[in-house]
N, C-alpha and C positions, 0 to 999 in steps of 0.2 A: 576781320571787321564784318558786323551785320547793321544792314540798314534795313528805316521802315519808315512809315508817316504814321502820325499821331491823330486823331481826328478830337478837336473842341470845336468852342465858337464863341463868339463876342456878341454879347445885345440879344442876337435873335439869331436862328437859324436861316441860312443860304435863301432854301425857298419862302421865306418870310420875309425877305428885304426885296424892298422896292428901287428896281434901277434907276428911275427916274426921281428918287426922292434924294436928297444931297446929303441927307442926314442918315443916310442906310449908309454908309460911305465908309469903307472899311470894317464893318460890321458883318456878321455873319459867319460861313465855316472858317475854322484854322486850322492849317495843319501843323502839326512839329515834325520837321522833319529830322529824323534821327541817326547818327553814327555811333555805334557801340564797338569797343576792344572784349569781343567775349570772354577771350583768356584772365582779364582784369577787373571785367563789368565797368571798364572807363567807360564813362561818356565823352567823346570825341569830340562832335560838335552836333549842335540841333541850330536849326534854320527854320525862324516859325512864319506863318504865312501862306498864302493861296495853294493847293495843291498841282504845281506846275512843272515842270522843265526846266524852269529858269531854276525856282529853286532846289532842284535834285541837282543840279550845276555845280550850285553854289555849294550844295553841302561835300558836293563830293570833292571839291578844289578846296576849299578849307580843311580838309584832313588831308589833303596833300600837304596843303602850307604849316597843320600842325605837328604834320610827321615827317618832317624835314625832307618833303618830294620820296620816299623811298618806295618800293614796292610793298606791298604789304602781302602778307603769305597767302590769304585768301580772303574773297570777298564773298559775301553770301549776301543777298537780297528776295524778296518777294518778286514777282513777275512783272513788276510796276515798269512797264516800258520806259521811262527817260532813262533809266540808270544804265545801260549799257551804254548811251551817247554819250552822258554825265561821266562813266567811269572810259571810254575812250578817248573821248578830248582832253582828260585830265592827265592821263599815264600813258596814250597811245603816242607813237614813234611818228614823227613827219616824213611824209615820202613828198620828194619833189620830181614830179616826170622828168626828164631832160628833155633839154629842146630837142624838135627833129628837122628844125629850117624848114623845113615845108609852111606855105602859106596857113593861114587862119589861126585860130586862139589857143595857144599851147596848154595843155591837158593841166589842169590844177591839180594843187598838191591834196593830200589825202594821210588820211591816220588810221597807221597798222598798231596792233597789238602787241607789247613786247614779249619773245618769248617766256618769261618769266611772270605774266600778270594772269593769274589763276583768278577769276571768277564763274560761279554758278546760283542756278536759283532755285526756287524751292514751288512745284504747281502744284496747290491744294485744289482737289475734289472735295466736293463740298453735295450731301443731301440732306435736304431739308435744314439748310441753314449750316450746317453742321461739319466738320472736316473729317471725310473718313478715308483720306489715303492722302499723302505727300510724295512728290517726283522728285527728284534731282534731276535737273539739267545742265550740263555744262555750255558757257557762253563762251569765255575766252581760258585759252588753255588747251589741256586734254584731260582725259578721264585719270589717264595716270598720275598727273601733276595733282591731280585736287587729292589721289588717293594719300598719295604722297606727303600733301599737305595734313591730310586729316591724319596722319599715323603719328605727325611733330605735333597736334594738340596736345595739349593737356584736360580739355575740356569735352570735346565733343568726336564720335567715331563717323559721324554721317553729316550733311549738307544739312541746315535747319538755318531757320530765324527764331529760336529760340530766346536767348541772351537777350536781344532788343524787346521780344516780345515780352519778355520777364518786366525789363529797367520799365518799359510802356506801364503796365499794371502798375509799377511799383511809385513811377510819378505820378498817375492818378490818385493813389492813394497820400500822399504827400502833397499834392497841390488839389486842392480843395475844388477850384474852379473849374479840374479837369475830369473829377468824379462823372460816373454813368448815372441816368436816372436821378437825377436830384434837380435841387431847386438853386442851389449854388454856379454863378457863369459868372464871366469875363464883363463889364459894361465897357471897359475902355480898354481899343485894340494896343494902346502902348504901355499900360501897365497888366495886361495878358503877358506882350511879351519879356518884359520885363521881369516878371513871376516867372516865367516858364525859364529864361535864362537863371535866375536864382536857383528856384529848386533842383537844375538840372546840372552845374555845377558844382553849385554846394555839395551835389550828392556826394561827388568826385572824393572832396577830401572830408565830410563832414557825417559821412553816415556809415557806420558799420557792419557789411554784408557778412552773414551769417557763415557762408560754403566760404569767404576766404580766411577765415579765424584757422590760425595756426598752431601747432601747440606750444607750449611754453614750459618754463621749467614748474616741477612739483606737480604733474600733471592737470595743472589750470591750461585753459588757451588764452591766446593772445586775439583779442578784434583787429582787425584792418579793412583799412578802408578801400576801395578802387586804386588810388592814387597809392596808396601805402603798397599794394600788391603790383602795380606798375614800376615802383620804385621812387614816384615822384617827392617822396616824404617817408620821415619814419615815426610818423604818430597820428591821432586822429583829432582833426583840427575842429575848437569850437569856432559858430558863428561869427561869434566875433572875432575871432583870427582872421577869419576868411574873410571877410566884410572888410574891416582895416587893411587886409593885405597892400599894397599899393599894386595897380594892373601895370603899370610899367616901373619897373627894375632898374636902378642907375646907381653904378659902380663908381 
């Protein structure tokens, strides 16, 4: 999994909204916050909204609830400091001190990291605006486990935020409001998000990524979507499939 934040805006930009005016109110920067399956180019889940803590939280506990709590092989993020509290509180082990009968306030419990939860990040150098070197660091884990990890890809041989940063470009280009440099923006924060869940979504089953096209018979290939290479479907669904779909399921 790669995470990253999305930068748009609604109405007006951050330092152009006025605190004290009622009507700047939820107006201003947005971020998406993003979870990619690199191996599939899934989008996992986006969480749009203020660039915080709260919501690097959220996103990361939501691909836990959409990946049925499991470990996931390896994590990879930018340097954005929440995500290691985000990614510890979500998967980390509870330690409860034991009491030691001695008087005063018994030592609170705390979150270890399970053997098995492989994270690192990726610190770009950066001159004159520009990236000319990438680090791997490992956070949780060891050097061996991620190596480890990276030799079961099938996609990637080194520590990158690639993948997200790819699906990034590829929803601006698909949501119109998120384009760079234009005249095109969001006026209203709940159909922003709203758009940004559709096109982000939809991508999952509705759009055809080029690199997962397989081959087929009479040597034609076959398109597939995220969701198709994940396993979650075996066709590429139009809009209106996906739209109609019902969001809850009843047997």
């Amino acid at each position: 999994m790669q995470c990253d934040e999305k930068w748009s805006f609604v109405a007006k930009k951050q330092k152009n909204c006025d605190a004290d005016d009622p009507a700047d109110a939820g107006l201003g920067d947005r971020w998406d916050h993003v979870a990619v399956d690199a191996e599939h180019r899934l989008v996992l889940s986006v969480i749009p909204g203020p660039r915080t803590a709260g919501h690097t939280d959220a996103l990361i506990r939501d691909v836990k609830r959409r990946t049925g709590g499991r470990l996931l092989k390896l994590i990879t993020t930018d340097e954005y400091a929440p995500y290691k509290r985000a990614i510890l509180d979500a998967y980390g082990q509870t330690i409860t001190p034991p009491r030691t009968g001695k008087p005063g306030r018994p030592k609170a419990s705390y979150k270890v990291p399970p053997p098995d939860l492989i994270y690192a990040t990726v610190h770009k150098t950066r001159e004159k605006g520009r990236v000319v070197k990438i680090d791997p660091r490992t956070i949780f884990g060891t050097h061996e486990q991620v190596q480890a990890a990276l030799a079961e890809s099938r996609v990637s041989s080194h520590i990158n935020t690639a993948f997200v940063e790819r699906q990034n470009g590829t929803d601006r280009h698909r949501n119109a409001r998120k384009a760079r440099k234009t005249y095109r923006f969001s006026k209203d924060r709940g159909v922003h998000d709203a758009m940004t869940y559709y096109t982000m979504y939809s991508y999952n089953f509705c759009w055809p990524v080029r690199t997962l096209r397989v081959a087929a018979d009479a040597g034609r290939w076959q398109d597939r979507t995220p969701a198709m290479a994940a396993g979650l479907t075996d066709h590429v669904w139009s809009l209106t499939q996906w739209i109609t779909m019902p969001a809850v399921q009843r047997e």
